[in-house]
C-alpha positions in Angstrom: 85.0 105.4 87.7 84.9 102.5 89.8 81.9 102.3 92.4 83.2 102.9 95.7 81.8 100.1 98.1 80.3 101.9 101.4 78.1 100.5 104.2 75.8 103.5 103.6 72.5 102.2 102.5 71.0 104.3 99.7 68.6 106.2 102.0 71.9 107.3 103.9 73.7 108.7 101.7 75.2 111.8 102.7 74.4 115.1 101.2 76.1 117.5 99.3 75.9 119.9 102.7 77.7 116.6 104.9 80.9 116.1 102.1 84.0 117.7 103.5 87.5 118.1 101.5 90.4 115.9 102.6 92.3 119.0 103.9 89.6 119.2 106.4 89.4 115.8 107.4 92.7 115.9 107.9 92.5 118.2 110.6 89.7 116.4 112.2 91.2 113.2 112.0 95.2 114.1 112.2 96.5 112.0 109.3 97.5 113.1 106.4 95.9 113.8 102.9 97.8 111.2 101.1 97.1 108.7 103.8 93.4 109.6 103.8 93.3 109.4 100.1 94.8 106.3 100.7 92.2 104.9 103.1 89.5 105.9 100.6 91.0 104.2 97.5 91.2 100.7 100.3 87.7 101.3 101.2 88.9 101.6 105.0 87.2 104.8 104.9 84.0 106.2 102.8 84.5 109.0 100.4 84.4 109.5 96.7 86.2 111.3 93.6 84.6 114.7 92.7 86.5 116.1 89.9 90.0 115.8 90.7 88.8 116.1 94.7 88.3 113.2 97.2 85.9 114.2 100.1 84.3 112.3 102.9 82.3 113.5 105.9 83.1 114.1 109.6 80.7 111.1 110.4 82.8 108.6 108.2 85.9 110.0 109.9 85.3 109.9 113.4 83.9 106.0 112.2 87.2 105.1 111.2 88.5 106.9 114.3 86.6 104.5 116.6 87.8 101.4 115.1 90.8 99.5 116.8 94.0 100.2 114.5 97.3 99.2 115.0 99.7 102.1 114.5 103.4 101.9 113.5 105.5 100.0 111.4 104.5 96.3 110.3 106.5 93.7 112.4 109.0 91.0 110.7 107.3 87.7 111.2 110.3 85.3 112.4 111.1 81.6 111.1 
């Protein structure tokens, strides 16, 4: 498996007891699974593969929360 590249530093790696499921993220965050599964597999948001389960925690969420997004569809650049 691919190592996922975080800005956690080794002594802040979160534990076992700060890892929430995508399904609960979700709710936190609003978007959806596949889009947060999405944003993982980017690295626009920290979380790993457990098993067949991504999970992240509330901290990484509301991280990528605060960041200024644009939202919407892409617009058509014009010649």
């Amino acid at each position: 498996m691919p190592e996922q590249s975080n800005k956690y530093k080794k002594e802040d790696q979160p534990g076992l007891d700060e890892l929430i499921p995508l399904s609960q993220a979700a709710i936190l965050s609003g978007l959806s699974l596949p889009h947060l599964s999405l944003l993982i597999r980017q690295k626009k948001l920290w979380g790993v593969k457990i098993g067949r389960n991504w999970v992240t925690t509330e901290k990484a969420v509301k991280e990528y929360l605060a960041l200024d997004r644009k939202t919407g569809p892409k617009s058509k650049k014009l010649s």
